[in-house]
C-alpha positions in Angstrom: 77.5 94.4 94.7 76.0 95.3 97.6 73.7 98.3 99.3 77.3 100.0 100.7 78.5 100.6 97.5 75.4 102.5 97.1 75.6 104.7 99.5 79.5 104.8 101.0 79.8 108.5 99.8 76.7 109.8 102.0 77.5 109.6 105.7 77.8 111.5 108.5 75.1 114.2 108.8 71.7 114.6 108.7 71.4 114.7 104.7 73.4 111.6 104.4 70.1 110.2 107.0 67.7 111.8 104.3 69.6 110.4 101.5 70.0 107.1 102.9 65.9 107.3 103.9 65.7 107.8 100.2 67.5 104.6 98.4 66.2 102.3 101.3 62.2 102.8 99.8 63.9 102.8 96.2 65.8 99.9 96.7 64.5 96.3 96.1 67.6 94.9 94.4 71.6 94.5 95.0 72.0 96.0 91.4 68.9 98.4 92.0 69.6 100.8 89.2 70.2 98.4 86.6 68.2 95.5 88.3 66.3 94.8 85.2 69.3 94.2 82.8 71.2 92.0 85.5 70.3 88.6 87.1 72.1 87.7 90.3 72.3 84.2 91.6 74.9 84.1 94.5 78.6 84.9 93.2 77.5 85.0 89.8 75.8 88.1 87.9 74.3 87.4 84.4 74.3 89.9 81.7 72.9 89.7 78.4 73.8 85.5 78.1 77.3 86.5 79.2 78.1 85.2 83.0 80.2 87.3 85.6 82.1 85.6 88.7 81.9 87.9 91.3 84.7 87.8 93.8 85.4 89.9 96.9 87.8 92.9 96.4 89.2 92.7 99.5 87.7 95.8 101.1 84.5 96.5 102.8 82.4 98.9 103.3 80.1 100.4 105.8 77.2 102.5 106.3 74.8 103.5 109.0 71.3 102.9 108.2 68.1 104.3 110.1 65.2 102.1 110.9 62.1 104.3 109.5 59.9 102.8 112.3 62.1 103.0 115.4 64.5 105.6 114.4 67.2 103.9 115.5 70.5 103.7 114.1 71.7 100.1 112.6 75.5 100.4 111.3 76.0 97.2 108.6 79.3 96.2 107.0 79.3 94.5 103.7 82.2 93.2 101.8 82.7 95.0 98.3 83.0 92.7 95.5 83.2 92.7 91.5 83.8 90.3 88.3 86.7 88.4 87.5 85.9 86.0 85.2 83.2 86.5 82.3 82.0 82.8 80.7 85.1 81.6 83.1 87.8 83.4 81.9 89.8 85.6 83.4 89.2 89.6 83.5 92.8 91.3 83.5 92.8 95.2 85.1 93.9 97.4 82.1 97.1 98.3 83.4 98.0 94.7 83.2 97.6 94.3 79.4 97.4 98.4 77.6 100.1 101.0 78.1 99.7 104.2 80.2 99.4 105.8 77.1 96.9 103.3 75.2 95.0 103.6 78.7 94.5 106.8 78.9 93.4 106.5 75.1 90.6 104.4 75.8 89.5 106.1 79.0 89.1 109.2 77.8 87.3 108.0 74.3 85.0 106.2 76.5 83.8 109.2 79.4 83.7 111.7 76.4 81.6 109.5 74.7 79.0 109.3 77.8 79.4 112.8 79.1 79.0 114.0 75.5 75.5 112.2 75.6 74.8 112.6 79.0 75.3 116.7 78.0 72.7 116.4 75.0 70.2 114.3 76.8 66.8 116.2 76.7 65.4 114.9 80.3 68.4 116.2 82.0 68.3 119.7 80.0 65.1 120.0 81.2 65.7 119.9 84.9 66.2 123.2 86.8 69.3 124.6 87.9 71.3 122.0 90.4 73.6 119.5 90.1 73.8 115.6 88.3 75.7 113.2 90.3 76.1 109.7 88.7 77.3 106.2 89.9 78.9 104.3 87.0 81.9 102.6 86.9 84.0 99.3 86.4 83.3 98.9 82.5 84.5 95.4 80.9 85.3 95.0 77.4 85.2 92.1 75.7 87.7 90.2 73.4 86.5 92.6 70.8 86.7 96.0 72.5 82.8 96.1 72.9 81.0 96.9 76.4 79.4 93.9 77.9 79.4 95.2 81.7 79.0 98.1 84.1 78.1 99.1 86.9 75.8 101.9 87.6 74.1 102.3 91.5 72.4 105.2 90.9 71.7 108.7 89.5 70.4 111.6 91.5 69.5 115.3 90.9 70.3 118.5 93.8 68.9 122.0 93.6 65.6 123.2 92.3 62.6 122.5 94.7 64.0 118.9 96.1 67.0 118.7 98.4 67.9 114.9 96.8 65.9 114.0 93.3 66.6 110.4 92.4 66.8 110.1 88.3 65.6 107.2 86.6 68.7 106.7 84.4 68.8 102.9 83.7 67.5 102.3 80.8 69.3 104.8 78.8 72.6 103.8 80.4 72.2 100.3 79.3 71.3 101.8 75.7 73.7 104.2 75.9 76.8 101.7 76.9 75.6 99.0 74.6 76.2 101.5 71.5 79.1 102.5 73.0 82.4 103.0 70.6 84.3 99.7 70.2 87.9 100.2 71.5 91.3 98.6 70.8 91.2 95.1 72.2 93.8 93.8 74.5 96.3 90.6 73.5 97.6 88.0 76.4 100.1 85.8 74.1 98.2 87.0 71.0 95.5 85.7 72.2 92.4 88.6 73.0 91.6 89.1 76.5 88.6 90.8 78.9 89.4 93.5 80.6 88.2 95.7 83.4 88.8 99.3 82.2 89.3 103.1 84.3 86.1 104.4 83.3 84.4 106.0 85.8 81.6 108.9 86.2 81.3 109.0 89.6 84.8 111.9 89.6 82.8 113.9 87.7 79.1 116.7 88.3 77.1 117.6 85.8 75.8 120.8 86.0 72.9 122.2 85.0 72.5 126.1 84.5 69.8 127.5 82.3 69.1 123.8 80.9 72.7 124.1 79.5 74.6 121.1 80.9 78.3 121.3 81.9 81.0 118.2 83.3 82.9 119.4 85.6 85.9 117.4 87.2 85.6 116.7 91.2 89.5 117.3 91.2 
């Protein structure tokens, strides 16, 4: 939850300076992107009445920023962190309670689902040709399969007249993952469990030729 996460894949050249430049006069929030869906007070994040223990993962993160008045260089390490409990229970990883098959099941129902929509949506069609990069990942279900949280850091547009077009995506992120599909619910000694799932957008570009949109795998 923190500015690093941000911006961990954009170092080490000038456009990563640019880019950085960018999301610094952007950013007023830890959560900037969805800021206005998530309240966080210290460890905790708060989504729709549902609370979220954040925790450190055990990995940081670093980035080098550039001080817009002095021009100077300031490198900052941050310690990456996510849920593990939602309304104090626990949040189990998927691999922990589905399958490889049932995992792959639900993965795949839930990023076709997104990039399907993402595909269709009109303000994206209507950009010119370029590239869509977007930040979403570690999606939790709750007991009943349904969506209750996400993260998504950012969206941004490359190609046409701007090198680096930040897209203002978070509103119909948090519409489109809160009509998401519910999916098969996980069981802990029979009992129904939260879990973190797979789902991620960030291996995938979107791109746009002729205001015809195409996903294409980073692999």
């Amino acid at each position: 939850m923190r500015y690093s996460q941000i911006l961990h894949r954009f170092r080490s050249n000038i456009y990563n300076v640019l880019y950085i430049f960018i999301i610094i006069n952007v950013i007023s929030h830890p959560k900037f992107c969805q800021a206005q869906y998530f309240v966080i007070k210290g460890n905790e994040a708060i989504y729709k009445n549902n609370s979220f223990k954040l925790q450190p993962t055990g990995f940081n993160d670093s980035e080098i920023l550039v001080d817009p008045v002095t021009g100077k260089e300031i490198k900052k390490v941050f310690e990456l962190s996510h849920p593990v409990k939602m309304n104090g229970e626990k949040i189990y990883n998927s691999a922990e309670v589905y399958s490889s098959k049932e995992r792959k099941t639900i993965d795949h129902l839930l990023e076709e689902y997104i990039i399907n929509s993402l595909c269709k949506e009109s303000r994206l069609k209507g950009l010119k040709d370029g590239q869509i990069n977007i930040d979403l990942n570690d999606l939790i279900i709750d007991k009943r399969g349904k969506i209750v949280y996400y993260d998504y850091f950012y969206a941004h547009f490359t190609g046409g007249d701007a090198f680096i077009q930040p897209l203002d995506l978070a509103s119909y992120i948090d519409a489109l993952l809160s009509n998401a599909p519910i999916v098969p619910s996980a069981k802990i000694n029979d009992k129904n469990v939260v879990v973190r799932l797979n789902v991620s957008m960030s291996k995938y570009i979107f791109e746009v030729r002729s205001h015809i949109i195409k996903c294409i795998d980073k692999k």
